[in-house]
C-alpha positions in Angstrom: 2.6 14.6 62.6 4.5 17.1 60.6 8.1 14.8 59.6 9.6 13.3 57.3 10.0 9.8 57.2 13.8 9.1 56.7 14.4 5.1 57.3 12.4 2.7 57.2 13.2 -1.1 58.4 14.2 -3.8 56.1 11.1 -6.0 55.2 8.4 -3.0 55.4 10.0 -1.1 52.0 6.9 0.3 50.1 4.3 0.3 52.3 2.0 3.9 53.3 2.5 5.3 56.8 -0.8 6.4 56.5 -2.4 2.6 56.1 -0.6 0.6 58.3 0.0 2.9 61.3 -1.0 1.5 64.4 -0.1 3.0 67.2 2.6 5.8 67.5 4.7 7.1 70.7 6.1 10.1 70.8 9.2 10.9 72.9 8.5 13.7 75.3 12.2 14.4 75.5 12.8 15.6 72.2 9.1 16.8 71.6 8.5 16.9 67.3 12.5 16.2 66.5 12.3 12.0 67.0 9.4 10.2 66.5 9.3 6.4 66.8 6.6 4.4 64.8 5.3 0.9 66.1 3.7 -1.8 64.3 3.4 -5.0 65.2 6.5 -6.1 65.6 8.4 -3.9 63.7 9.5 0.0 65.1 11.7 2.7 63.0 12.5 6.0 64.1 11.8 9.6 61.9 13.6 12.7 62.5 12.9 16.1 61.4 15.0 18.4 60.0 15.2 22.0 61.1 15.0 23.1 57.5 12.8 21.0 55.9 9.1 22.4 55.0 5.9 21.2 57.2 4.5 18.4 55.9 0.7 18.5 54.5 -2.0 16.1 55.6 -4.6 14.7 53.7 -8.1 14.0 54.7 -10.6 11.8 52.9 -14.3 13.4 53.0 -16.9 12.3 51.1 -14.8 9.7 48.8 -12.5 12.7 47.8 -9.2 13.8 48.9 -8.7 16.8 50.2 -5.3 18.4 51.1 -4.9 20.6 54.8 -1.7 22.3 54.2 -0.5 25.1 57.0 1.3 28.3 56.6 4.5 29.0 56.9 5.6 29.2 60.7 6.9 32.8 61.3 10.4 32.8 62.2 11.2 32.4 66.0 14.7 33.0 67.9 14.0 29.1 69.5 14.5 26.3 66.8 12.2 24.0 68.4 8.7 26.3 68.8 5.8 26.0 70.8 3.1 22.7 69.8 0.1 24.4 68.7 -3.1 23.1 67.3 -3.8 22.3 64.4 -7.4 23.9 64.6 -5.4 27.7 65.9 -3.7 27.4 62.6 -5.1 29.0 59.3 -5.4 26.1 56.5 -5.8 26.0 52.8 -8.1 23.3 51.7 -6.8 21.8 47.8 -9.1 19.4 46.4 -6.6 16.3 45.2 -6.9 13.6 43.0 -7.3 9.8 44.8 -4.1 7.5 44.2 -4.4 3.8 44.2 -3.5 2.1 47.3 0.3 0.7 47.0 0.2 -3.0 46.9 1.8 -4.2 50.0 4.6 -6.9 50.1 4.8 -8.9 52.7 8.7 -9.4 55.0 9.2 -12.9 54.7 11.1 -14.7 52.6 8.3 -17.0 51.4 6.6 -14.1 50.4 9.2 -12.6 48.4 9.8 -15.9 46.4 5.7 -15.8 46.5 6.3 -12.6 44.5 8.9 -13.3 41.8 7.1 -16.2 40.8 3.6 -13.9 41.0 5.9 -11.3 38.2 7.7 -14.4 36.3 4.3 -15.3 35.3 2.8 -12.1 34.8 5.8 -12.1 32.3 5.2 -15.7 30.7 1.3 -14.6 30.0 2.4 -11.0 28.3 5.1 -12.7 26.1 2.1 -15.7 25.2 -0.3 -12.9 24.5 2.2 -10.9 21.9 2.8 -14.5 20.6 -1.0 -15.1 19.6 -1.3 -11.6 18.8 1.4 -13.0 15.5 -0.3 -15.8 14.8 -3.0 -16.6 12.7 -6.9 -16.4 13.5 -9.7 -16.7 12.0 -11.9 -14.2 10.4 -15.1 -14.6 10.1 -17.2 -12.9 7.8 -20.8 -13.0 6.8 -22.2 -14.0 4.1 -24.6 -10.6 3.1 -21.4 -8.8 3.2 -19.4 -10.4 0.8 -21.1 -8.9 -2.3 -20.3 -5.2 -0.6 -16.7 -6.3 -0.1 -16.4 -8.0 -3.0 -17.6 -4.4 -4.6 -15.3 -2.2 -2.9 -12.0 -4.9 -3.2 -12.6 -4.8 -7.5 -13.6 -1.0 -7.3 -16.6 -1.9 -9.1 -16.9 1.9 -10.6 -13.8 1.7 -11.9 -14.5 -1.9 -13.7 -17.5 -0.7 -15.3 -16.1 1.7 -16.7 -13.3 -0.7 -18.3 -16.2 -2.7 -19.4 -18.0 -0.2 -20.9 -14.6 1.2 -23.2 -14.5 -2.2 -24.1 -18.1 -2.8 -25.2 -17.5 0.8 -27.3 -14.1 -1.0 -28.9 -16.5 -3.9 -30.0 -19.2 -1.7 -31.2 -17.4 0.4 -33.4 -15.4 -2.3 -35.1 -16.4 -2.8 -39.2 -18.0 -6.3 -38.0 -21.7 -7.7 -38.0 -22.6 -7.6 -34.4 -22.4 -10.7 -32.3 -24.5 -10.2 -29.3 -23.1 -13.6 -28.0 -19.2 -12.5 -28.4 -20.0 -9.1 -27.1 -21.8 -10.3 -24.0 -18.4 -12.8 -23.1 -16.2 -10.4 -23.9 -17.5 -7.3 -21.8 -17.7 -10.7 -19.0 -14.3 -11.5 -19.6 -12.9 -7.7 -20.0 -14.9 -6.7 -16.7 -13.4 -10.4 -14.8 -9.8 -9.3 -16.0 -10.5 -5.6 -14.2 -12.2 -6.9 -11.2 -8.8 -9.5 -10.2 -6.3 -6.3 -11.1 -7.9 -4.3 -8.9 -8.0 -6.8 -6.3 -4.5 -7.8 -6.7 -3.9 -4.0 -7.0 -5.0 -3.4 -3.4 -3.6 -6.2 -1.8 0.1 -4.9 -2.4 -0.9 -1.5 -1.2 -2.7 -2.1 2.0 0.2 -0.4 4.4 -0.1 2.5 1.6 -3.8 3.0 1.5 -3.9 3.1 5.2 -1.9 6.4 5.4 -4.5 8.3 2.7 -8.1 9.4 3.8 -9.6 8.6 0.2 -8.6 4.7 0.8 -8.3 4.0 4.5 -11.8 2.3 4.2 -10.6 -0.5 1.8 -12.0 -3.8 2.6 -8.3 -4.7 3.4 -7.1 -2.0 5.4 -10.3 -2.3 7.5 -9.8 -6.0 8.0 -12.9 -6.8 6.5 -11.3 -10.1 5.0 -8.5 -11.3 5.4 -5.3 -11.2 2.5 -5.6 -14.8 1.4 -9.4 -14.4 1.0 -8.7 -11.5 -1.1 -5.9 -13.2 -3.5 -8.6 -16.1 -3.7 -11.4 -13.8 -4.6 -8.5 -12.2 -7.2 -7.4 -16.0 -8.5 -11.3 -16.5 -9.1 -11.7 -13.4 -11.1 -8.6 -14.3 -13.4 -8.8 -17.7 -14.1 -12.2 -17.7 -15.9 -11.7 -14.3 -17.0 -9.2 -15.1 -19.2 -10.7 -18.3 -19.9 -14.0 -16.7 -21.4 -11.3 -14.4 -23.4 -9.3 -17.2 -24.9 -11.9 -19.6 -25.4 -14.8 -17.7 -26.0 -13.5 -15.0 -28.4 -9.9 -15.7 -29.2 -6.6 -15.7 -28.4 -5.0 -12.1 -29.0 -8.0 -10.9 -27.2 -7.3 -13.2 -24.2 -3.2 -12.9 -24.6 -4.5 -8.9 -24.6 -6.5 -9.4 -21.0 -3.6 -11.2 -19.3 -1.0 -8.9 -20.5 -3.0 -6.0 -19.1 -3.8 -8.0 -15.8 0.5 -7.9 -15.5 0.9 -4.6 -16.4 -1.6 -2.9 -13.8 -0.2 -5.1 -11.0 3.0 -5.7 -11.7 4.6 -2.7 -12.9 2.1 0.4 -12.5 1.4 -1.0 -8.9 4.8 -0.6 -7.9 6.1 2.4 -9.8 3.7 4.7 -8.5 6.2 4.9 -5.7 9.2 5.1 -7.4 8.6 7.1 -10.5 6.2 9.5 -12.5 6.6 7.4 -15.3 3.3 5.3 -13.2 0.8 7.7 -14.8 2.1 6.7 -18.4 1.8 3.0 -17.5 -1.4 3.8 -16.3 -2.7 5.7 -19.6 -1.5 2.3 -21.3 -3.4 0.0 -18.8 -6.9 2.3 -19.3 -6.0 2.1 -23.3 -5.8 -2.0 -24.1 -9.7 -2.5 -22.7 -11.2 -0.7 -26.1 -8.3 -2.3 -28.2 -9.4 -5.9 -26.8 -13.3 -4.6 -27.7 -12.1 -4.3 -31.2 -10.3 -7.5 -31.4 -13.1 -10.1 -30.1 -14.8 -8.5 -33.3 -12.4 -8.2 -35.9 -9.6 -10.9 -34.3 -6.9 -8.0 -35.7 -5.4 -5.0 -34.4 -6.0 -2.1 -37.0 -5.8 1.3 -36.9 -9.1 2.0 -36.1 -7.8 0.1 -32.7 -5.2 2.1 -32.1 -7.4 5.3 -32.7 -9.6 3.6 -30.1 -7.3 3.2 -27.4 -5.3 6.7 -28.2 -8.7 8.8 -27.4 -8.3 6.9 -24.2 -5.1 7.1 -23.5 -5.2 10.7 -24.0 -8.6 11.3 -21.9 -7.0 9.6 -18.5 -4.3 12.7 -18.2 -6.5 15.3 -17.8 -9.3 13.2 -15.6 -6.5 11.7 -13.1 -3.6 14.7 -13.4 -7.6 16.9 -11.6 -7.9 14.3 -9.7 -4.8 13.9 -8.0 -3.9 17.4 -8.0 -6.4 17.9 -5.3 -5.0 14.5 -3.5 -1.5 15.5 -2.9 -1.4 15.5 0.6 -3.1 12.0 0.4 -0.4 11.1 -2.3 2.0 12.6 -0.5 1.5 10.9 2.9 1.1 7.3 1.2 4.1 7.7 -0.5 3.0 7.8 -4.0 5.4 9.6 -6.6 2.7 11.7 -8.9 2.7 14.5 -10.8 1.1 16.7 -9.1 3.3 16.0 -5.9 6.9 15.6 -7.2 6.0 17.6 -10.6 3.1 20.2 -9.9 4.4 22.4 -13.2 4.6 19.4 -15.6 1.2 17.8 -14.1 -0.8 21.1 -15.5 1.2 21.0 -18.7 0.6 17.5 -19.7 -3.1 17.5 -18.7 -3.7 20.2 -20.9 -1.5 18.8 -23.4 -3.4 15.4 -23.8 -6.7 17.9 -23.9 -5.8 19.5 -27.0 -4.4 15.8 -28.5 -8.3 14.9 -28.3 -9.4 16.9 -31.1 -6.5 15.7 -33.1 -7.3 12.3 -32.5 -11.1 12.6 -33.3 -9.9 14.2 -36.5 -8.0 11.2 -37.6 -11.1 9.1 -36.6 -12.8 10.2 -40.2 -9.2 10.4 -42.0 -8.9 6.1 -41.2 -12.2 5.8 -42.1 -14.0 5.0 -38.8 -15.8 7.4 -38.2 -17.7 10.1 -41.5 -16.4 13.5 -41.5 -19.5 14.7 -39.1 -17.8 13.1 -36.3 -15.0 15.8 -35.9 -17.1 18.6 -36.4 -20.0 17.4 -34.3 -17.2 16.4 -31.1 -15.6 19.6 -31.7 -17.5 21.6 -29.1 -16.9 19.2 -25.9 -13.5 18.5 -27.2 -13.0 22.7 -26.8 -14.6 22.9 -23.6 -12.6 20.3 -22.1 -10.0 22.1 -23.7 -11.1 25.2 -22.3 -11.0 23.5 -18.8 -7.6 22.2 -18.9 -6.2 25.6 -19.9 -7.5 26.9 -16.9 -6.3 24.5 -14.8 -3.3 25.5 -16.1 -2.9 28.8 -15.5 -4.9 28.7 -12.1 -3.5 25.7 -10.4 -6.2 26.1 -8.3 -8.7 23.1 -6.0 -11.6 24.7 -7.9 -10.2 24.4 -12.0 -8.7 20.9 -10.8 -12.5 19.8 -9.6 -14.3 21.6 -12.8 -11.7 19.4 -15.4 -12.1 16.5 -13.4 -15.7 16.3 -13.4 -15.9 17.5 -16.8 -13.7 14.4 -17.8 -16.2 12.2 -16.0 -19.7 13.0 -18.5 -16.9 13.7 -21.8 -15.7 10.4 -22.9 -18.8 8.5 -22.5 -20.2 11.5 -24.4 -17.6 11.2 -27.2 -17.9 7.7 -27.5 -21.3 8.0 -28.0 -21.0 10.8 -30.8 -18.2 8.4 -32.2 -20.8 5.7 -32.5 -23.1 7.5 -33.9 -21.2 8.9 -36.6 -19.4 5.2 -37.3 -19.3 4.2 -41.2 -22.0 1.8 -42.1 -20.9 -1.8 -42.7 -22.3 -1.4 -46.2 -19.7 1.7 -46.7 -17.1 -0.1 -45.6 -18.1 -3.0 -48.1 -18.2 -0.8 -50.8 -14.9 1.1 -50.4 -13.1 -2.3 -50.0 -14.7 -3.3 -53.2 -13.9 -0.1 -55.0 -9.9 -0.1 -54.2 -9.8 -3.8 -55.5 -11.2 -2.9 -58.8 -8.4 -0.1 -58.8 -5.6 -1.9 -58.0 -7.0 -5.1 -60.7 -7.5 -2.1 -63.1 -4.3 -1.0 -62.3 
């Protein structure tokens, strides 16, 4: 049957020759030019046209298709050559891939209505689906994964370490210790950290999602849903602060709330629309040892301010390594930092705030919180790190970014522990305050 089917009759649009052939007659007039196809009830005619190609036929062995296509005819003098066999002719057998069966539609009328109403609701139930897709569900969640999540959602490393700046802030203040206002506020400090953080990740969930280092976020992973997370946030802040105000004092709690602002609403969203973010963010990382110092001494001195400068200055170099080996992560969430928009300045300033260390552990002994052993005892880490940050510098390399950065990681709680080591005795301090009031009564 080598044609080409040209017209078909109304009512049978759609349906394969091949399935519902029944019975065929061939004109012997007019041998392979008309063909006339019956079935049923319905006939059509094909016609072939001298310079059309042979058609190919398809037989199914085995449950696979396989196409029987014949060779070019050699060109005769008569249009109309001799019938020959299909089996005489030389065949090329291509392996095909099966097609799912065309859906047939029936003729009538009934049928046709049958069929738009068969599509109209195939439509209703695909617009339904996309509208339950939008609403709400519920998520369910079990209960010996919540402390993970709850991990992960306050970035629990992160929080300790916030804690334990804090703690230092306390320790090294001129006080007599208070284990019980030390213990509430290192609660209260860590509380305030855990609902930033939390609060921190729910704006940034269509951010985070983009960057390999955070696409496994409780959030981004739909692990819980938003509102679980601003509740989990809301339960964090509340007592936080509460313990802060109540426990300690005011300036400490005004302190803990003021940084809760800062980290969500300005650093949050200016780390997409300005460098200025990792400035903010040196300030954010510099109040936790400040507040530390005031639930002791209920003041902010300069001893304080010393405090939260050595931090301040330690976060440049420690996130400026960090993120210069997370710019394509930066870059693809959208993030404006140094070491994307800036790369030059990113270097400089990290190694900068390196050198501003030794500086500020020199002015440690000059206020009079530290003795004079603490600069010269620091002095060496304070060179390496140093040391480091020049060569990230003038490398600009993944492998002087990684050595700063992890160097940054065992320095400051090394520091801080040389700095409490080396902190004046209470009974100094007493003595020096009594000694300048007998000099200015004598004077």
């Amino acid at each position: 049957m080598s044609s080409v089917l040209c017209q078909l009759l109304p009512g049978r649009l759609g349906v394969s020759v091949f399935e519902t052939l029944q019975k065929v007659t061939i004109i012997k007039q007019f041998p392979k030019v008309i063909h006339r196809y019956r079935s049923g009830s319905h006939e059509w005619f094909t016609f072939e046209h001298f310079t059309v190609p042979k058609c190919q036929y398809v037989t199914k062995v085995d449950k696979g298709l396989y196409q029987h296509a014949k060779p070019k005819a050699a060109p005769s003098a008569s249009p109309f050559p001799e019938e020959q066999s299909i089996a005489s002719d030389e065949a090329v057998i291509r392996s095909g891939q099966q097609i799912p069966a065309i859906k047939s539609y029936p003729s009538s009328l009934e049928d046709d209505n049958m069929i738009e109403k068969t599509a109209m609701a195939d439509d209703k139930d695909t617009a339904q689906g996309i509208k339950e897709a939008k609403q709400w569900k519920e998520m369910k969640v079990q209960l010996s994964d919540l402390p993970g999540i709850y991990a992960r959602l306050s970035k629990i490393k992160l929080t300790a370490l916030v804690a334990i700046t804090a703690s230092a802030g306390f320790a090294m203040a001129p006080v007599p210790f208070d284990l019980g206002c030390f213990l509430l506020a290192t609660f209260g400090t860590g509380l305030a950290s855990c609902a930033a953080n939390s609060i921190n990740q729910f704006f940034e969930v269509p951010f985070d999602s983009n960057m390999n280092r955070t696409k496994n976020r409780p959030l981004v992973r739909g692990q819980i849903s938003p509102l679980h997370a601003v509740s989990f946030a809301v339960a964090c802040s509340v007592p936080g602060i509460a313990v802060l105000t109540l426990g300690v004092n005011p300036l400490t709690g005004a302190l803990g709330a003021f940084n809760i602002f800062l980290y969500t609403c300005c650093y949050t969203p200016m780390k997409r629309l300005s460098i200025l973010n990792t400035w903010v963010g040196s300030v954010v990382g510099a109040i936790p040892p400040i507040m530390g110092w005031t639930a002791a001494t209920g003041t902010i001195s300069a001893g304080a301010l010393l405090l939260g400068g050595i931090l301040y200055s330690w976060q440049f170099p420690h996130f400026n390594a960090l993120s210069w080996n997370l710019r394509e992560d930066y870059s693809r969430g959208g993030y404006r930092m140094m070491s994307v928009t800036h790369p030059l300045l990113c270097k400089r300033v990290a190694f900068r705030h390196c050198i501003a260390l030794i500086g500020l552990s020199t002015l440690c002994s000059v206020f009079d919180v530290t003795t004079w052993t603490f600069p010269l005892i620091s002095l060496p880490i304070n060179l390496y790190i140093s040391y480091l940050g020049y060569r990230f510098y003038r490398d600009s390399n993944r492998n002087s970014a990684r050595k700063l950065f992890f160097c940054s990681l065992w320095h400051l709680p090394m520091l801080l522990l040389l700095m409490l080591t080396c902190k004046k005795s209470l009974f100094e301090n007493v003595n020096v305050a009594h000694h300048k009031v007998q000099t200015e009564m004598q004077g």
